[in-house]
The first five atom37 places (N, CA, C, CB, O) and aatype in JSON, in Angstrom:
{
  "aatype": [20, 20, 20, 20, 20, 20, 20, 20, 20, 20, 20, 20, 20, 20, 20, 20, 20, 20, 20, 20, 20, 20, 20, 20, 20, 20, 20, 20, 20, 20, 20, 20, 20, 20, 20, 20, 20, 20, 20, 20, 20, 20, 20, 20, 20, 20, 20, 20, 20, 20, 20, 20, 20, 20, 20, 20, 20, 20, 20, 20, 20, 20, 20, 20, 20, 20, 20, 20, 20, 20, 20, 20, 20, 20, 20, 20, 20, 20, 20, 20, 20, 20, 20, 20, 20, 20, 20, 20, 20, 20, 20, 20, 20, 20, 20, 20, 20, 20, 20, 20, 20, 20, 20, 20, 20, 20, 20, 20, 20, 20, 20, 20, 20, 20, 20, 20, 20, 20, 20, 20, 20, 20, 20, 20, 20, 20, 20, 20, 20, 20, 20, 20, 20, 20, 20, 20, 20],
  "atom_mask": [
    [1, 1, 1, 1, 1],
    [1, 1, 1, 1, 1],
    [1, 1, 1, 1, 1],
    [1, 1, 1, 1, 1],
    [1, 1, 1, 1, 1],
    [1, 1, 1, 1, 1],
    [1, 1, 1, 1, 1],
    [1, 1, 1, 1, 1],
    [1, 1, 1, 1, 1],
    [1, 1, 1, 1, 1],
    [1, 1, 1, 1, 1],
    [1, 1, 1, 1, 1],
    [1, 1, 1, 1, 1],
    [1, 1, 1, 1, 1],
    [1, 1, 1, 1, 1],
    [1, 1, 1, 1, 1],
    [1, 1, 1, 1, 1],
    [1, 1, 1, 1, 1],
    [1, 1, 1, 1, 1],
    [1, 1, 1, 1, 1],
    [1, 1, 1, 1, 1],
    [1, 1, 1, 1, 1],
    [1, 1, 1, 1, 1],
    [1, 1, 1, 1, 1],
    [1, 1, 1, 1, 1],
    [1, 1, 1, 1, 1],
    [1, 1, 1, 1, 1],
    [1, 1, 1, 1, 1],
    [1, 1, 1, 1, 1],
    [1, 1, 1, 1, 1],
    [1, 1, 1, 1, 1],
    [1, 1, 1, 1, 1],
    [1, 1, 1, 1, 1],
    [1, 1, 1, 1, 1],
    [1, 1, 1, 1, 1],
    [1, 1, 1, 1, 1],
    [1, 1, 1, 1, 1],
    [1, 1, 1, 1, 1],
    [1, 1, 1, 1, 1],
    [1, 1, 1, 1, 1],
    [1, 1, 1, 1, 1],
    [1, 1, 1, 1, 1],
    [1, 1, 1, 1, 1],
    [1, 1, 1, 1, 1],
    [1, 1, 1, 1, 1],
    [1, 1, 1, 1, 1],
    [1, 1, 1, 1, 1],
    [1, 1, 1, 1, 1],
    [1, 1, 1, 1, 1],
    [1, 1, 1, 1, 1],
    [1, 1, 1, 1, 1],
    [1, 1, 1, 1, 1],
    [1, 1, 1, 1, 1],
    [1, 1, 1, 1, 1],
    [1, 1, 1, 1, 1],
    [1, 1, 1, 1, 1],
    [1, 1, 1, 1, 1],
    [1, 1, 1, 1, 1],
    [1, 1, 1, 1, 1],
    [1, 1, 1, 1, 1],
    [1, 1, 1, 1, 1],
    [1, 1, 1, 1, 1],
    [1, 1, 1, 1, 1],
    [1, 1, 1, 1, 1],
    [1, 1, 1, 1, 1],
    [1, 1, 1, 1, 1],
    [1, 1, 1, 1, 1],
    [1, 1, 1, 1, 1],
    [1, 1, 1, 1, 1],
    [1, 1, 1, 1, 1],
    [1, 1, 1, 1, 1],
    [1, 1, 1, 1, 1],
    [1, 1, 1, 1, 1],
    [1, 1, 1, 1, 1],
    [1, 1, 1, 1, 1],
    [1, 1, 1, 1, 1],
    [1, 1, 1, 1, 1],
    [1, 1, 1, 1, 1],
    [1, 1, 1, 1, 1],
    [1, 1, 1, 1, 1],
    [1, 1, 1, 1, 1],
    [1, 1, 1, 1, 1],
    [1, 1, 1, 1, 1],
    [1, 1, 1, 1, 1],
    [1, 1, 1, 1, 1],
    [1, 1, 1, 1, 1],
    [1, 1, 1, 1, 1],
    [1, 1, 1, 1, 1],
    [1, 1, 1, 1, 1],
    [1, 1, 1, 1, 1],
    [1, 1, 1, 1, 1],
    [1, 1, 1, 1, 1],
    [1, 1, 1, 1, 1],
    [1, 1, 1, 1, 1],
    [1, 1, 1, 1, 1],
    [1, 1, 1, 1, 1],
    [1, 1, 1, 1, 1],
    [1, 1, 1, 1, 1],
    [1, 1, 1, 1, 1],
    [1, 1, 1, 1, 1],
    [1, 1, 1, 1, 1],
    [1, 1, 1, 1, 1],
    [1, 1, 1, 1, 1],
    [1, 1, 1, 1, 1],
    [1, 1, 1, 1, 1],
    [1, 1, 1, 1, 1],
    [1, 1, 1, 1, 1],
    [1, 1, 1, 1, 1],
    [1, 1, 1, 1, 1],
    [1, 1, 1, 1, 1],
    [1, 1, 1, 1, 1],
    [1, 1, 1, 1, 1],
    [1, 1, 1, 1, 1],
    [1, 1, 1, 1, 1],
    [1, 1, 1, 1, 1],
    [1, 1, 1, 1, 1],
    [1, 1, 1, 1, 1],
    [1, 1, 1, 1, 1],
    [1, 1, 1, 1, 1],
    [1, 1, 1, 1, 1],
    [1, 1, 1, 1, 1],
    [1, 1, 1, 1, 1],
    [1, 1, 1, 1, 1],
    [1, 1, 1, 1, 1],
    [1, 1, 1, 1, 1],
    [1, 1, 1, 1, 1],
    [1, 1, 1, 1, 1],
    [1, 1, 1, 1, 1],
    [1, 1, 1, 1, 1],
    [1, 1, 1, 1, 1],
    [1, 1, 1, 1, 1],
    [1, 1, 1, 1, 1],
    [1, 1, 1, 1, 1],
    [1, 1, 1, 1, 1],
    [1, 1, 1, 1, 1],
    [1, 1, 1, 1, 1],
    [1, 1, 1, 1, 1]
  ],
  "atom_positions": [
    [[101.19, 139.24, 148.47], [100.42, 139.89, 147.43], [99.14, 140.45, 148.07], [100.09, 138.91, 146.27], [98.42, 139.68, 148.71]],
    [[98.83, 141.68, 147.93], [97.41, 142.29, 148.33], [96.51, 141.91, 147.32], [97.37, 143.88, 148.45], [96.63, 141.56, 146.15]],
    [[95.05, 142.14, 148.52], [93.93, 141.2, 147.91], [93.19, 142.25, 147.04], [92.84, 140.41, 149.14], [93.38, 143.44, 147.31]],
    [[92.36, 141.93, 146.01], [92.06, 142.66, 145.23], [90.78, 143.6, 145.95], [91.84, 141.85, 144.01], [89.91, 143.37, 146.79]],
    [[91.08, 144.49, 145.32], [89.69, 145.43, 145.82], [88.54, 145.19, 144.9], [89.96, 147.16, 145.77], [88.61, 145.11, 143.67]],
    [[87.0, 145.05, 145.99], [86.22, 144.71, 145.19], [85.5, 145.74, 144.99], [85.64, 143.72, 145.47], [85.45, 146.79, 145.63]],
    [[84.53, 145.17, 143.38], [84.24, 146.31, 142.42], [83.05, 146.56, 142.95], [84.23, 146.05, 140.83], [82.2, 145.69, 143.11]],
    [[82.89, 147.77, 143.27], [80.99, 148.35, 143.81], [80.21, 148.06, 142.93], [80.54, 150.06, 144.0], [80.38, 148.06, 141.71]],
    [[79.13, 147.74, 143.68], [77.75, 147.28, 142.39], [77.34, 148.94, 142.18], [75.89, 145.99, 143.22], [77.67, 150.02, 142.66]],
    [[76.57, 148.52, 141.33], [76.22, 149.76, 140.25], [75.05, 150.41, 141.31], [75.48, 149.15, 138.36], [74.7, 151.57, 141.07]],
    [[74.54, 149.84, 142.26], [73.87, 150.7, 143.02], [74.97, 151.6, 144.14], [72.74, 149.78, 143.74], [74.27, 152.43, 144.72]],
    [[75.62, 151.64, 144.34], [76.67, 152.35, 144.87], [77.08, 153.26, 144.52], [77.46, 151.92, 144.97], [77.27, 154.23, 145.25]],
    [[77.46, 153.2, 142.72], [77.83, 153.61, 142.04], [77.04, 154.67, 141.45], [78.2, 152.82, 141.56], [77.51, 155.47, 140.64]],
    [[75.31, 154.69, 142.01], [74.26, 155.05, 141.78], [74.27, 155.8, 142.97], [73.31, 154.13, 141.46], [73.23, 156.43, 143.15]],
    [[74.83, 155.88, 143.52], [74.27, 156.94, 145.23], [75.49, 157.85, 144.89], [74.4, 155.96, 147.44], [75.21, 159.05, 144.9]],
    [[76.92, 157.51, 144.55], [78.19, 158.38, 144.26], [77.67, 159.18, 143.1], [79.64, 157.5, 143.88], [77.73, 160.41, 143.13]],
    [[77.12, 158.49, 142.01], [76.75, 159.97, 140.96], [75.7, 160.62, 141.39], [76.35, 159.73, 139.36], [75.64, 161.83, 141.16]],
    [[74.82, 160.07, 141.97], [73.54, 161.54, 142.61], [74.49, 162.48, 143.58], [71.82, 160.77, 143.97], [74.56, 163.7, 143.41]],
    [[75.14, 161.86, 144.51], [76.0, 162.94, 145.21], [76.74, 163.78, 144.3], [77.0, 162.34, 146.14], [76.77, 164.98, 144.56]],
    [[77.23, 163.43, 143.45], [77.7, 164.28, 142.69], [76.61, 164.99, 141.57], [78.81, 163.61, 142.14], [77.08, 165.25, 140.46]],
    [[75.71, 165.18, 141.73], [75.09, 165.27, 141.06], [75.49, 165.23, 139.73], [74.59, 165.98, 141.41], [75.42, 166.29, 139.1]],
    [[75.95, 164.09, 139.12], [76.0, 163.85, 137.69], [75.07, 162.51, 136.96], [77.54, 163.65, 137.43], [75.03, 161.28, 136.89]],
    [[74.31, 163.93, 136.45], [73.19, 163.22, 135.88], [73.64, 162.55, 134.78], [72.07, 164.05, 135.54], [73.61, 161.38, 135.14]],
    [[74.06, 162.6, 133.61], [74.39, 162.04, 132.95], [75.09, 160.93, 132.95], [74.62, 162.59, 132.55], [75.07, 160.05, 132.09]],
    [[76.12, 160.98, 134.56], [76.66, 159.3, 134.78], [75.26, 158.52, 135.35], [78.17, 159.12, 136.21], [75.28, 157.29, 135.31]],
    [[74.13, 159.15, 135.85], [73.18, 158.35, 136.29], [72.64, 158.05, 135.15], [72.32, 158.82, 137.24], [72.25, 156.89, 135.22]],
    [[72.39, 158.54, 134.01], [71.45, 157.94, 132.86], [72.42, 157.07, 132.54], [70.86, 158.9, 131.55], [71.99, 155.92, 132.45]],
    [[73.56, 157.19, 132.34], [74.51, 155.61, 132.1], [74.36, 154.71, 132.91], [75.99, 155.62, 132.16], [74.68, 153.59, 132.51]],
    [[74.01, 154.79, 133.86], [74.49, 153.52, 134.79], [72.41, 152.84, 134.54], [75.32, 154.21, 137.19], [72.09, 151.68, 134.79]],
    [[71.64, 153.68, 134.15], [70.15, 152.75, 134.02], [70.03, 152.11, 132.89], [68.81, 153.53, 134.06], [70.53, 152.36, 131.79]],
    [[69.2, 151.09, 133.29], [69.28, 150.08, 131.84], [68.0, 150.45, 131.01], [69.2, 148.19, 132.2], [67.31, 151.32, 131.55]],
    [[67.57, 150.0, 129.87], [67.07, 150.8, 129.0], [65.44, 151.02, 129.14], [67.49, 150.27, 127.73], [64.77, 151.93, 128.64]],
    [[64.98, 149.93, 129.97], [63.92, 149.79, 130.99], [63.9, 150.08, 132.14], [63.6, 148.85, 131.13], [62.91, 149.63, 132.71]],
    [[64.65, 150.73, 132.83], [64.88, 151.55, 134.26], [63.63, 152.27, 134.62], [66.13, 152.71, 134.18], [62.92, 152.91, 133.83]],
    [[63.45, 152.12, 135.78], [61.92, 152.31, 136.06], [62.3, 153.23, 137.86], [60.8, 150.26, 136.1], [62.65, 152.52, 138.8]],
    [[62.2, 154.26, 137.98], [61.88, 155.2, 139.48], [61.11, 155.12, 139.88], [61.83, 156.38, 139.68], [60.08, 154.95, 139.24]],
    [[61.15, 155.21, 141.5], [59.66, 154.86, 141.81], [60.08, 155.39, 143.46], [59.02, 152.86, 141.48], [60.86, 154.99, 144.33]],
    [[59.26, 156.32, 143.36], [59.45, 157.27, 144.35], [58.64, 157.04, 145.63], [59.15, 158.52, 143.79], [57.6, 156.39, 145.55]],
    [[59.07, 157.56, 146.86], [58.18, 157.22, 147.94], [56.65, 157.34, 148.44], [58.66, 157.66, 148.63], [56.17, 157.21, 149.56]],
    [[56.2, 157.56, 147.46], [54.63, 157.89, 146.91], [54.15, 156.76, 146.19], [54.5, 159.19, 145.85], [52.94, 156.55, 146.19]],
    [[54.81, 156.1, 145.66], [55.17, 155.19, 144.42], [54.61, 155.37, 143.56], [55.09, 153.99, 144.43], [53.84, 154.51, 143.14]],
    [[54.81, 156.78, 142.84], [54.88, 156.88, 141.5], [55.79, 156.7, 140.83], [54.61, 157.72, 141.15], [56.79, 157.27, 141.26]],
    [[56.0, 155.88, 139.51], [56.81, 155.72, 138.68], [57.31, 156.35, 137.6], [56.6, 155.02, 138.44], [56.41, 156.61, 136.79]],
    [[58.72, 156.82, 137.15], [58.77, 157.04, 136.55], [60.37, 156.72, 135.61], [58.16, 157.86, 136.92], [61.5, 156.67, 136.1]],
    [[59.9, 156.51, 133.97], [60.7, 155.7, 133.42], [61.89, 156.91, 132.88], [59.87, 154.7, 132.28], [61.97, 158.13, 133.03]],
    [[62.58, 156.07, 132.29], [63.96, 156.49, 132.29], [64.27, 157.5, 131.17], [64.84, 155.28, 132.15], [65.3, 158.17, 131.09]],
    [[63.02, 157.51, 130.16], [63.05, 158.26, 129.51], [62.82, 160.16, 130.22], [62.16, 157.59, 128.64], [63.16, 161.21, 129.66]],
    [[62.15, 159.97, 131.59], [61.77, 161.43, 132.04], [62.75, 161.37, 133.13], [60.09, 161.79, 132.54], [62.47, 162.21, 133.99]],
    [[63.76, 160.7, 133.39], [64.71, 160.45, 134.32], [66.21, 161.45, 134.37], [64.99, 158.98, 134.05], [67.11, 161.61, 135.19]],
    [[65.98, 161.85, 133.39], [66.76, 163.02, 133.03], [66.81, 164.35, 133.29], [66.73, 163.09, 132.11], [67.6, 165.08, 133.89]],
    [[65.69, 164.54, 132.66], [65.11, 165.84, 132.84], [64.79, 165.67, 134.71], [63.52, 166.07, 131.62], [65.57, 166.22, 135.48]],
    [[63.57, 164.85, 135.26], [63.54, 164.52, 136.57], [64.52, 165.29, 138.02], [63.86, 163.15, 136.36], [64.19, 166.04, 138.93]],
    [[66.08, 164.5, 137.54], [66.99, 164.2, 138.29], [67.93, 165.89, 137.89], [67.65, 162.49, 137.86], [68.83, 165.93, 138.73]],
    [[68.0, 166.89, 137.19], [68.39, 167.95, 136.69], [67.16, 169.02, 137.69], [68.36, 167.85, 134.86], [67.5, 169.69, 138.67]],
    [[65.82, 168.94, 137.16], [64.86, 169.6, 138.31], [65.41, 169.49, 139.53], [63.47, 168.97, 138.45], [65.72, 170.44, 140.26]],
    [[65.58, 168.0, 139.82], [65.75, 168.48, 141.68], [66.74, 168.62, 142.0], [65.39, 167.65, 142.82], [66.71, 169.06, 143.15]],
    [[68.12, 168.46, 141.5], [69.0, 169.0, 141.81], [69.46, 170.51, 141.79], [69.52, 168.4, 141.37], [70.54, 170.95, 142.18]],
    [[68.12, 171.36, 141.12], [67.87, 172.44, 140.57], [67.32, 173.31, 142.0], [66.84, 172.19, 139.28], [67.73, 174.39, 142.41]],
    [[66.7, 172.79, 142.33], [65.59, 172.5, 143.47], [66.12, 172.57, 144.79], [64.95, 171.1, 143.37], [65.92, 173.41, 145.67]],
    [[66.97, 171.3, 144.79], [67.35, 170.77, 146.22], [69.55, 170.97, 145.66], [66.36, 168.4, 146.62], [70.12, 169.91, 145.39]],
    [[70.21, 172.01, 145.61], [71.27, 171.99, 144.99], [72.18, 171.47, 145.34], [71.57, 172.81, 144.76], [73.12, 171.25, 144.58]],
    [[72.15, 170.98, 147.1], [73.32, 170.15, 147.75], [72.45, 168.64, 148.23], [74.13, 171.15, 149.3], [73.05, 167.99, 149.09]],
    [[71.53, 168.23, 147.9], [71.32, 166.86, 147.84], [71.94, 165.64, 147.89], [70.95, 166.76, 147.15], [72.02, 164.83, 146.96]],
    [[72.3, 165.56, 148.82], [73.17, 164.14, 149.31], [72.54, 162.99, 149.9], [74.16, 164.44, 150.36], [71.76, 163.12, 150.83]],
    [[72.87, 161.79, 149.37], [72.19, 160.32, 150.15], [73.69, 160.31, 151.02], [71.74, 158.46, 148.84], [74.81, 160.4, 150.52]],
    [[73.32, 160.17, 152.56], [74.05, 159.11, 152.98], [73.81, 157.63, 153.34], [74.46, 159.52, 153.8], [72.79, 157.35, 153.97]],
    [[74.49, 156.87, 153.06], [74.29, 155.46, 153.3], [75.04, 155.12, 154.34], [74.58, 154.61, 152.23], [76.25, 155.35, 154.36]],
    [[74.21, 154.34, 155.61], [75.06, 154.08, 156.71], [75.07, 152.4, 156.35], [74.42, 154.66, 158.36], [76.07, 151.8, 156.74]],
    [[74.17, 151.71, 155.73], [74.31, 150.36, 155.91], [73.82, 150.28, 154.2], [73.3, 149.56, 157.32], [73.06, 150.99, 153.54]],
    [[74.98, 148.6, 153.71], [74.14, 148.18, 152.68], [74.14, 146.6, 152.97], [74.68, 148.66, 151.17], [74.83, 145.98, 153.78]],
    [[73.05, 146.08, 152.0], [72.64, 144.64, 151.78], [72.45, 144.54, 150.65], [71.58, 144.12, 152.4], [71.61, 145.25, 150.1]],
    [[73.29, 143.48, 149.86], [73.24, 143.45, 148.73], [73.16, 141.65, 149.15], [74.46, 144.35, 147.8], [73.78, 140.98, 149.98]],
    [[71.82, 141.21, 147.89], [71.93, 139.85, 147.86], [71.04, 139.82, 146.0], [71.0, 138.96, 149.56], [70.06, 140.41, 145.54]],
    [[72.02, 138.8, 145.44], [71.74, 138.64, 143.92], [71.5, 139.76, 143.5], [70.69, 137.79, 143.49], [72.35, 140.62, 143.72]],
    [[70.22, 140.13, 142.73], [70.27, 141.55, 141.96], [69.78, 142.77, 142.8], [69.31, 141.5, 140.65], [69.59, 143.94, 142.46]],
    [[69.67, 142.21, 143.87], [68.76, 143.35, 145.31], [69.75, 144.07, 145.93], [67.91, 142.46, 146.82], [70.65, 143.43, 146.46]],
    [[69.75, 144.98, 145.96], [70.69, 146.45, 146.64], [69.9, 146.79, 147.73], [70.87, 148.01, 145.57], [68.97, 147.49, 147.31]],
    [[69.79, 146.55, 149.39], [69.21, 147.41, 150.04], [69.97, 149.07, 150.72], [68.76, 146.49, 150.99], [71.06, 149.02, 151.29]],
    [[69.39, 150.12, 150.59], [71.04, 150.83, 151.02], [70.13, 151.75, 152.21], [72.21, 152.13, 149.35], [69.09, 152.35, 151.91]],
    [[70.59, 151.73, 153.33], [69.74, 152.15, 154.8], [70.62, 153.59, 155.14], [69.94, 150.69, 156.38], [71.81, 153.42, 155.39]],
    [[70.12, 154.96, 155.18], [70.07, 156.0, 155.3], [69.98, 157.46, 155.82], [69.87, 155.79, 155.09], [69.79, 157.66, 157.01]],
    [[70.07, 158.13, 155.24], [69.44, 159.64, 155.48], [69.36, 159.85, 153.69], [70.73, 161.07, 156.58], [69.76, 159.07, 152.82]],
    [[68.66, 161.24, 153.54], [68.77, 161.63, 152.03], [68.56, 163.33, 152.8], [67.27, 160.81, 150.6], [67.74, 163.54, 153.69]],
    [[69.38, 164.27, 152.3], [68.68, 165.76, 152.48], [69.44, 166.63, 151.99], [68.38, 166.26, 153.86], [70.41, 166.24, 151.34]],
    [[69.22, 168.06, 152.17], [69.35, 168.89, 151.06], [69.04, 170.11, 151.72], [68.48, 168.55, 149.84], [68.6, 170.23, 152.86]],
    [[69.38, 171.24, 150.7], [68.01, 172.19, 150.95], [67.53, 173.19, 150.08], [68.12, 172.94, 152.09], [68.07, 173.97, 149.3]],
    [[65.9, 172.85, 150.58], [65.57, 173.46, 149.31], [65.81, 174.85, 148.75], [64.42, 173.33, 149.23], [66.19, 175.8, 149.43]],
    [[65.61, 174.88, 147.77], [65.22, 176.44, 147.08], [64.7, 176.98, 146.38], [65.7, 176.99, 146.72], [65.03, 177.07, 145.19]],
    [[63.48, 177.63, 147.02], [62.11, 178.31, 146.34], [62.88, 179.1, 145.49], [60.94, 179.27, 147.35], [63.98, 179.65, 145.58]],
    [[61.61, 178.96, 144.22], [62.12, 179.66, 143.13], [63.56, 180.34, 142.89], [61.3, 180.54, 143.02], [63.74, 181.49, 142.49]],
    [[64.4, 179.53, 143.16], [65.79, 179.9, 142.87], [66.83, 180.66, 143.52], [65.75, 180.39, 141.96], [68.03, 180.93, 143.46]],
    [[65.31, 180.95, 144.44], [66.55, 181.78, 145.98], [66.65, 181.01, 146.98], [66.02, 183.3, 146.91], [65.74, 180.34, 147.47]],
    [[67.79, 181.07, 147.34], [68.01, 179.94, 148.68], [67.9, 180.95, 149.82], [69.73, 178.99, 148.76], [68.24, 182.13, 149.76]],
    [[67.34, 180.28, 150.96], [66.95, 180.86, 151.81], [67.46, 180.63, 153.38], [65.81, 180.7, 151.57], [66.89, 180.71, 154.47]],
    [[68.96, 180.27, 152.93], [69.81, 180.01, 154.05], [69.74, 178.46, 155.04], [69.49, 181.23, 154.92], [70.16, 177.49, 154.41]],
    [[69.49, 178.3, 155.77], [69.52, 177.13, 156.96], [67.96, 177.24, 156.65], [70.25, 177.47, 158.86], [67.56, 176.21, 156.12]],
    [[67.17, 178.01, 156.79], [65.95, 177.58, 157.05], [65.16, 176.72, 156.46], [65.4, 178.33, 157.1], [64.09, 176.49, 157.03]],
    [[65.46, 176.03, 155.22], [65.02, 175.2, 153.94], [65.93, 174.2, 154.13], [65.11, 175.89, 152.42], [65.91, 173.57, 153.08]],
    [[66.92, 173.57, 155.07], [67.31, 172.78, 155.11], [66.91, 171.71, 155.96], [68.11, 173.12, 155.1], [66.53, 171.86, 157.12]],
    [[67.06, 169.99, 155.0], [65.84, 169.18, 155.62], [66.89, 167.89, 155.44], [64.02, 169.17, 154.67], [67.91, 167.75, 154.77]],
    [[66.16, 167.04, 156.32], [66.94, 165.78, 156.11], [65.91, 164.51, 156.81], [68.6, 165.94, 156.95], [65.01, 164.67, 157.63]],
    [[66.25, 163.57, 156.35], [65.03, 162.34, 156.37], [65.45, 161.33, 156.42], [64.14, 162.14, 155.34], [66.32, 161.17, 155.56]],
    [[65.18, 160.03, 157.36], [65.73, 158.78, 157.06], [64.76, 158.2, 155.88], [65.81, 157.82, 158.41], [63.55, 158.37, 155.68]],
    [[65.84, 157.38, 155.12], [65.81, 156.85, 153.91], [65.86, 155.41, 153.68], [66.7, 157.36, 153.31], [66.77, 154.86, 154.29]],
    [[64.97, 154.48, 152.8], [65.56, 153.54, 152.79], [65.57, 153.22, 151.13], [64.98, 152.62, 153.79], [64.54, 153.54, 150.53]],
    [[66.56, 152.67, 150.44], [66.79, 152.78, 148.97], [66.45, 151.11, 148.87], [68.54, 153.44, 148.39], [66.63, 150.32, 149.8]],
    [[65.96, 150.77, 147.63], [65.72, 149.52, 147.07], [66.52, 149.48, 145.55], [64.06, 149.3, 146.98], [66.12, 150.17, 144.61]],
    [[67.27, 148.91, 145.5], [67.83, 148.9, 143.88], [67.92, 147.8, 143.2], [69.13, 149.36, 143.69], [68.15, 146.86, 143.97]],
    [[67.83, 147.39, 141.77], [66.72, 146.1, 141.55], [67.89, 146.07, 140.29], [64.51, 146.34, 141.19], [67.73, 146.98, 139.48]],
    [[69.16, 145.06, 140.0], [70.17, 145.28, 139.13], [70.53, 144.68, 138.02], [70.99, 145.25, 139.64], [70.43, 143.46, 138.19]],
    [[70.93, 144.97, 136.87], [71.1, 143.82, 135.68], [72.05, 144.12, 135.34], [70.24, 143.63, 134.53], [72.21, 145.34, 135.3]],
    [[73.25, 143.22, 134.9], [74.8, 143.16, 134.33], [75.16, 144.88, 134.6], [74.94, 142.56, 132.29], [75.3, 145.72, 133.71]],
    [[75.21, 145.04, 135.57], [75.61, 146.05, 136.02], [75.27, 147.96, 136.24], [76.39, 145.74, 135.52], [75.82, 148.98, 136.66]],
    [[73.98, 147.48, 135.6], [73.14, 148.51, 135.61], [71.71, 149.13, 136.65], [72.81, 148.24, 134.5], [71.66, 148.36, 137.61]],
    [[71.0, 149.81, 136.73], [70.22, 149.98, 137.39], [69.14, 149.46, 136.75], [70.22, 151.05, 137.76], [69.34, 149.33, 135.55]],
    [[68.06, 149.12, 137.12], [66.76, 148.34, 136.04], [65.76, 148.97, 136.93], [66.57, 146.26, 135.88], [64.73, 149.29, 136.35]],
    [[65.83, 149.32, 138.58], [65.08, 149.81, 139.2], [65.39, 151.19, 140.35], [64.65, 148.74, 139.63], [66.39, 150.67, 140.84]],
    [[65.31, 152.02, 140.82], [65.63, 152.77, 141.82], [64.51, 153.28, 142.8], [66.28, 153.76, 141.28], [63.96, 154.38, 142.73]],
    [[64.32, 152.49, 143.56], [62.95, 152.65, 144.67], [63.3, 153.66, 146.26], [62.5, 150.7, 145.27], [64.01, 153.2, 147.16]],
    [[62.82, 154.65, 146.32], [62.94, 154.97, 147.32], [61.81, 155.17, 148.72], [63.48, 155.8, 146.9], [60.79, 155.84, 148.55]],
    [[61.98, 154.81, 149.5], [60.95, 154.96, 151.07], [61.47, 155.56, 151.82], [60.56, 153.81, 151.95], [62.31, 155.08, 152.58]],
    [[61.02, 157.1, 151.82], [61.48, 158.04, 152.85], [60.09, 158.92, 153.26], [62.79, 159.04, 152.22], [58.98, 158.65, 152.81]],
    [[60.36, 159.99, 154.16], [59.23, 160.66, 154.17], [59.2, 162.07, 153.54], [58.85, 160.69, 155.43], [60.35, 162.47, 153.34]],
    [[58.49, 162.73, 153.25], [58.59, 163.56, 152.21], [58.45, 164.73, 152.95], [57.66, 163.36, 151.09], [59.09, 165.75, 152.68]],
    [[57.32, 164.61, 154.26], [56.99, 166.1, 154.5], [58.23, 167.12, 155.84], [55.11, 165.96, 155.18], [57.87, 167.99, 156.63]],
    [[59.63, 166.56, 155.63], [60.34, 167.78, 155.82], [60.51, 168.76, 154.26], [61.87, 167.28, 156.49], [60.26, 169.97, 154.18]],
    [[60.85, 168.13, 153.43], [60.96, 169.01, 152.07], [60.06, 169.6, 151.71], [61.21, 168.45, 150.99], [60.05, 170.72, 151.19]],
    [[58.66, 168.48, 152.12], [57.15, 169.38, 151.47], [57.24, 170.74, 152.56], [55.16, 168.23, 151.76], [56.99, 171.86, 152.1]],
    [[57.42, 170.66, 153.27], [57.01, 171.49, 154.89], [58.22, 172.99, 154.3], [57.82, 170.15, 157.07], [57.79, 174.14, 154.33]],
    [[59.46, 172.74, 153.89], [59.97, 173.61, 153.12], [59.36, 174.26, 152.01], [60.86, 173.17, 152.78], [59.58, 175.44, 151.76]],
    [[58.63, 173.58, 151.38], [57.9, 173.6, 149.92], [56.7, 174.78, 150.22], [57.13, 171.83, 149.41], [56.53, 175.69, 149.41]],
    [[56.03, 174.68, 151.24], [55.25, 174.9, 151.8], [55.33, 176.79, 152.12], [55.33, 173.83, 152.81], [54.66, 177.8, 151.88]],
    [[56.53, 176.44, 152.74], [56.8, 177.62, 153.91], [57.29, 178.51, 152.56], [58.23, 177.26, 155.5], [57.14, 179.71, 152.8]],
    [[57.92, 178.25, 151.0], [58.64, 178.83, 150.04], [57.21, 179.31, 149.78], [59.64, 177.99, 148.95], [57.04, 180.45, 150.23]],
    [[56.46, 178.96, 149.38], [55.25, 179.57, 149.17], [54.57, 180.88, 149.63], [54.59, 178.8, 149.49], [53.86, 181.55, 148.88]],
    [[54.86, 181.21, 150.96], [54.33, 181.55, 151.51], [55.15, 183.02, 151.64], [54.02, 180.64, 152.36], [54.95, 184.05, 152.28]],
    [[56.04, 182.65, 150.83], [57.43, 184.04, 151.08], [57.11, 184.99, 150.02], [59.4, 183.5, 150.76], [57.78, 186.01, 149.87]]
  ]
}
């Protein structure tokens, strides 16, 4: 008899719907107190998590986390990285040159199967440095 396959925690399950960018499976999978908290550490709750996560995918349109390593112990998700994308000033993409990528490290904080937290520590200024240069066009 084959052994059962085990079920991904919901932070997993949380890096597969941002890749896909489906926002709406990400507002399902946060719990009703879900709290973001970005590498700046500003926070923000789940109510602007919507709208949020639609902007930057707006923004950044092929945005992918890869995860090379995870650690999961009790409700703690650590997931070890890259995150990148590329950007696009005001709605024009501007080929390879806006494309950025960053090591990442994700913190995910979990309750009966939901997200309660999504912390990220990366560095910001390849995207800002895109952000920057869109400006200037």
């Amino acid at each position: 008899m084959g052994r059962a396959l085990a079920k991904p925690n919901a932070a997993a399950l949380f890096v597969e719907r941002i890749n896909a960018h489906d926002v709406g499976g990400l507002v399902e999978l946060m719990t009703p107190d879900h709290t973001f908290v970005d590498s700046l550490g500003l926070r923000s709750a789940r109510s602007s998590m919507e709208k949020g996560w639609r902007q930057y995918f707006e923004m950044v349109p092929d945005y992918r986390i890869q995860v090379d390593r995870i650690v999961t112990e009790g409700d703690i998700t650590i997931l070890i990285g890259f995150a990148g994308g590329t950007y696009v000033a005001q709605g024009v993409p501007r080929k390879s040159k806006n494309r950025w990528e960053t090591p990442a490290v994700w913190i995910a904080r979990t309750r009966r199967g939901k997200v309660a937290e999504w912390r990220i520590y990366a560095d910001n200024e390849p995207i800002r440095a895109r952000m920057r240069e869109g400006q200037r066009d």
